[in-house]
C-alpha positions as CSV (number, residue, x, y, z in Angstrom):
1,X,12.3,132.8,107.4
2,X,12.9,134.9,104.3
3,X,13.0,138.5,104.7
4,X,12.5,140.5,102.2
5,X,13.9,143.5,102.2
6,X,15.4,146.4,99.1
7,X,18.7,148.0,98.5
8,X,17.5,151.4,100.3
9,X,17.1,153.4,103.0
10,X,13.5,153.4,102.9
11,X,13.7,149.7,103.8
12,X,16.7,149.9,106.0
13,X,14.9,152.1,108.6
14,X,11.3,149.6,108.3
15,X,13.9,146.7,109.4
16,X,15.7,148.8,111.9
17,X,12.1,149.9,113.3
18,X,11.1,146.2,113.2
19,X,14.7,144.5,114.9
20,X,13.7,147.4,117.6
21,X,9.9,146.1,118.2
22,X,11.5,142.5,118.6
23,X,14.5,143.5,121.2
24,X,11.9,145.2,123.4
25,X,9.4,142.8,123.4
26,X,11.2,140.0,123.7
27,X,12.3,140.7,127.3
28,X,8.6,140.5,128.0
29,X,7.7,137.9,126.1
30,X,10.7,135.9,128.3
31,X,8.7,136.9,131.4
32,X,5.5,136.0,130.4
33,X,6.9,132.2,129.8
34,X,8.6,131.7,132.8
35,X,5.0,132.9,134.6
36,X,2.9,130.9,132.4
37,X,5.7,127.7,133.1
38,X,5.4,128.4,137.2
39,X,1.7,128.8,136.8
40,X,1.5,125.2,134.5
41,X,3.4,123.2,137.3
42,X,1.1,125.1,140.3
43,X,-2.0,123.6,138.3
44,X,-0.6,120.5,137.7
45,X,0.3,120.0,141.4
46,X,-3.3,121.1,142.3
47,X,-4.6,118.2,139.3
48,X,-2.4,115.6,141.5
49,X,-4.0,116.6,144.8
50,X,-7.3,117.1,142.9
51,X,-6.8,113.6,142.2
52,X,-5.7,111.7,145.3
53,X,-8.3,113.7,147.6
54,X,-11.0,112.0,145.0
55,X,-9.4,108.6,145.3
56,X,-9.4,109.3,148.9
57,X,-13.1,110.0,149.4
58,X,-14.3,107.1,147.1
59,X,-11.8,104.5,148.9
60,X,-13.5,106.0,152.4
61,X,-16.8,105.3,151.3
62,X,-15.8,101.9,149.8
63,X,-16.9,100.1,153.0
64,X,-20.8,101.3,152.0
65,X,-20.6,99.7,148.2
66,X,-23.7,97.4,149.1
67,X,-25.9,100.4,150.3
68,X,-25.6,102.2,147.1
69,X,-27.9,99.6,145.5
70,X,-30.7,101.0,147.6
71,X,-29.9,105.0,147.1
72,X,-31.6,106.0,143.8
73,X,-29.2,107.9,141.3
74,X,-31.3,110.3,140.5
75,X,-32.0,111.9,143.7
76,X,-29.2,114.5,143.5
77,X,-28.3,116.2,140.3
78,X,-26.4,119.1,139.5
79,X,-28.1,122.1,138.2
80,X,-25.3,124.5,137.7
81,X,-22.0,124.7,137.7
82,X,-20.8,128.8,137.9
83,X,-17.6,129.4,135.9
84,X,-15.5,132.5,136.1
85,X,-12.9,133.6,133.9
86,X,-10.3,135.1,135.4
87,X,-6.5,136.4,134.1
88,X,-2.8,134.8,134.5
89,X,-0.3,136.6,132.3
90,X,-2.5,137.6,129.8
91,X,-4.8,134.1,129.6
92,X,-7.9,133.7,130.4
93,X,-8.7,130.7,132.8
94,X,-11.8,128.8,134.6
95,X,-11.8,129.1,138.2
96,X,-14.5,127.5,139.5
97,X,-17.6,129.2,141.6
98,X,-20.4,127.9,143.0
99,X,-21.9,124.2,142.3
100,X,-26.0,124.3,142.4
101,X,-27.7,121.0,143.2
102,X,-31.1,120.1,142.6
103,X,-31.7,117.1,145.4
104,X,-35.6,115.3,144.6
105,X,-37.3,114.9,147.6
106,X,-37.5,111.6,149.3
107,X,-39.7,110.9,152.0
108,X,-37.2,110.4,155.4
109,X,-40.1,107.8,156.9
110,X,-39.4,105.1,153.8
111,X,-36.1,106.0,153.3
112,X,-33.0,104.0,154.6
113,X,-31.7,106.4,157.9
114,X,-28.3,107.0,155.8
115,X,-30.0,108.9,152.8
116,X,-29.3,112.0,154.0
117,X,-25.4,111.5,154.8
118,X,-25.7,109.2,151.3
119,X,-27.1,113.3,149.4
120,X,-23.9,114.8,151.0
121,X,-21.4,112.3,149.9
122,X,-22.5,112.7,146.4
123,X,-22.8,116.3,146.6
124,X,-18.9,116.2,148.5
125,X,-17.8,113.7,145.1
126,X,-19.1,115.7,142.9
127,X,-17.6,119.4,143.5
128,X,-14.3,117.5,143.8
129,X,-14.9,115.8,140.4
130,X,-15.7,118.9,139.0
131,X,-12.8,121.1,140.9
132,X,-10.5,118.3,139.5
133,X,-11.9,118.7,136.0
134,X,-11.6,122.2,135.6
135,X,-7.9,122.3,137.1
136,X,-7.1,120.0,134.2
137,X,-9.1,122.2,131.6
138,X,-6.8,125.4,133.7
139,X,-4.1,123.6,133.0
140,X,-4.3,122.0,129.5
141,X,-5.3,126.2,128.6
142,X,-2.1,127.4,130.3
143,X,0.5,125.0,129.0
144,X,-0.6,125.4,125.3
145,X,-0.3,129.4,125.6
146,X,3.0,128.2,127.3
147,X,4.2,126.3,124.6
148,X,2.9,129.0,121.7
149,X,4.9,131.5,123.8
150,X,7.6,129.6,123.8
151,X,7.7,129.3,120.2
152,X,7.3,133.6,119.7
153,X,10.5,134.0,121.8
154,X,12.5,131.2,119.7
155,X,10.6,133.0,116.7
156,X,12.5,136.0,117.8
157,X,15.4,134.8,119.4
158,X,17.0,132.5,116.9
159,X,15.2,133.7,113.6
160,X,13.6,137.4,113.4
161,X,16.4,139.1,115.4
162,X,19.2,137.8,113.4
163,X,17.2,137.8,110.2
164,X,16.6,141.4,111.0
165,X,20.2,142.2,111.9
166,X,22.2,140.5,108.8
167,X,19.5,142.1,106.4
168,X,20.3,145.4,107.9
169,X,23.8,144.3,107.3
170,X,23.7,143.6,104.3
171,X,21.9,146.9,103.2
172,X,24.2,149.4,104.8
173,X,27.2,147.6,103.1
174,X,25.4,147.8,99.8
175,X,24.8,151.6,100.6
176,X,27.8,152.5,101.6
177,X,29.6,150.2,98.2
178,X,26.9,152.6,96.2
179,X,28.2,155.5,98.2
180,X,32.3,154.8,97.3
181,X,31.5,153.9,94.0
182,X,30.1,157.1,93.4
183,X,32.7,159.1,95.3
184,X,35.3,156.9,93.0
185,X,33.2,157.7,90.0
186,X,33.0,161.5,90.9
187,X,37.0,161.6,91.5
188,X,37.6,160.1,88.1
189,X,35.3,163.1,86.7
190,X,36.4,165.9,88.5
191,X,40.6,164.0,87.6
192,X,39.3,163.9,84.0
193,X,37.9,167.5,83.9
194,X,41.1,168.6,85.2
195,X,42.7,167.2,83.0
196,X,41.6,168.4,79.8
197,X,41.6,171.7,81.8
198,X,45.5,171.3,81.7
């Protein structure tokens, strides 16, 4: 990254007030990553557990596969799922609330004895199917602001700061060359003046 910059003092203290923005922020910016990088893998280990606690309860109620012809799909449904958005280093993330169900009502005289057990398995699949979906949405949000924080402090780190410093550089030897040659300049006068003085 090009930065542009003029032969003057004006610009040499906008760069110098710049570099100093980036050295203190980048400390923080450090920080924030290595959260957002702890708080990636603790979501990621949740997703994994998520996962095998849902394989888990579907391989338990493998052994009742034939009943499920009789259960109608439609007797539990979910009405509401309540979100909340809550805060980890600066990014906003879904923590799941509370799951509403709507279960139609079915008549405990026709229906197979099981029914009832059969509305809390569903209900029991379901929040972890949702739980697990959501920890993957947490966790998909956290490593991208992750990764685009990443990419700030190797912004700063390997391009801005020294960018900053060699253009800084560069002007104060160009003010300080001005500054010689015009002493230089001056000393030939005033040797000249002298001179003809003489």
């Amino acid at each position: 990254m090009a930065i542009k910059y003029q032969f003057n003092k004006t610009s040499l203290n906008d760069l110098q007030k710049q570099l100093n923005m980036r050295t203190r922020a980048l400390p923080t910016i450090k920080n924030k990553e290595s959260a957002l990088r702890v708080e990636v893998k603790k979501a990621r280990k949740e997703a994994e557990a998520l996962q095998s606690r849902l394989a888990e309860q579907l391989a338990s109620y493998e052994y009742m596969a034939c009943l499920w012809t009789e259960f109608s799909p439609d007797i539990v449904t979910i009405e509401d799922v309540d979100v909340t958005l809550s805060k980890i280093a600066g990014v906003k993330i879904p923590t799941l609330g509370d799951i509403r169900y709507s279960v139609r009502p079915y008549s405990l005289f026709t229906s197979p004895a099981w029914y009832a057990d059969g509305v809390q398995i569903i209900q029991t699949l379901a929040r972890t199917g949702i739980e697990y979906e959501i920890c993957n949405e947490r966790m998909r949000i956290l490593d991208h602001a992750r990764k685009k924080t990443t990419q700030k402090v190797n912004l700063y780190e390997k391009v801005q700061i020294p960018g900053y410093r060699e253009a800084i550089l560069k002007i104060k030897r160009y003010l300080e060359d001005e500054e010689n040659l015009s002493k230089s300049s001056q000393k030939i006068v005033k040797k000249k003046q002298e001179e003809e003085r003489a």
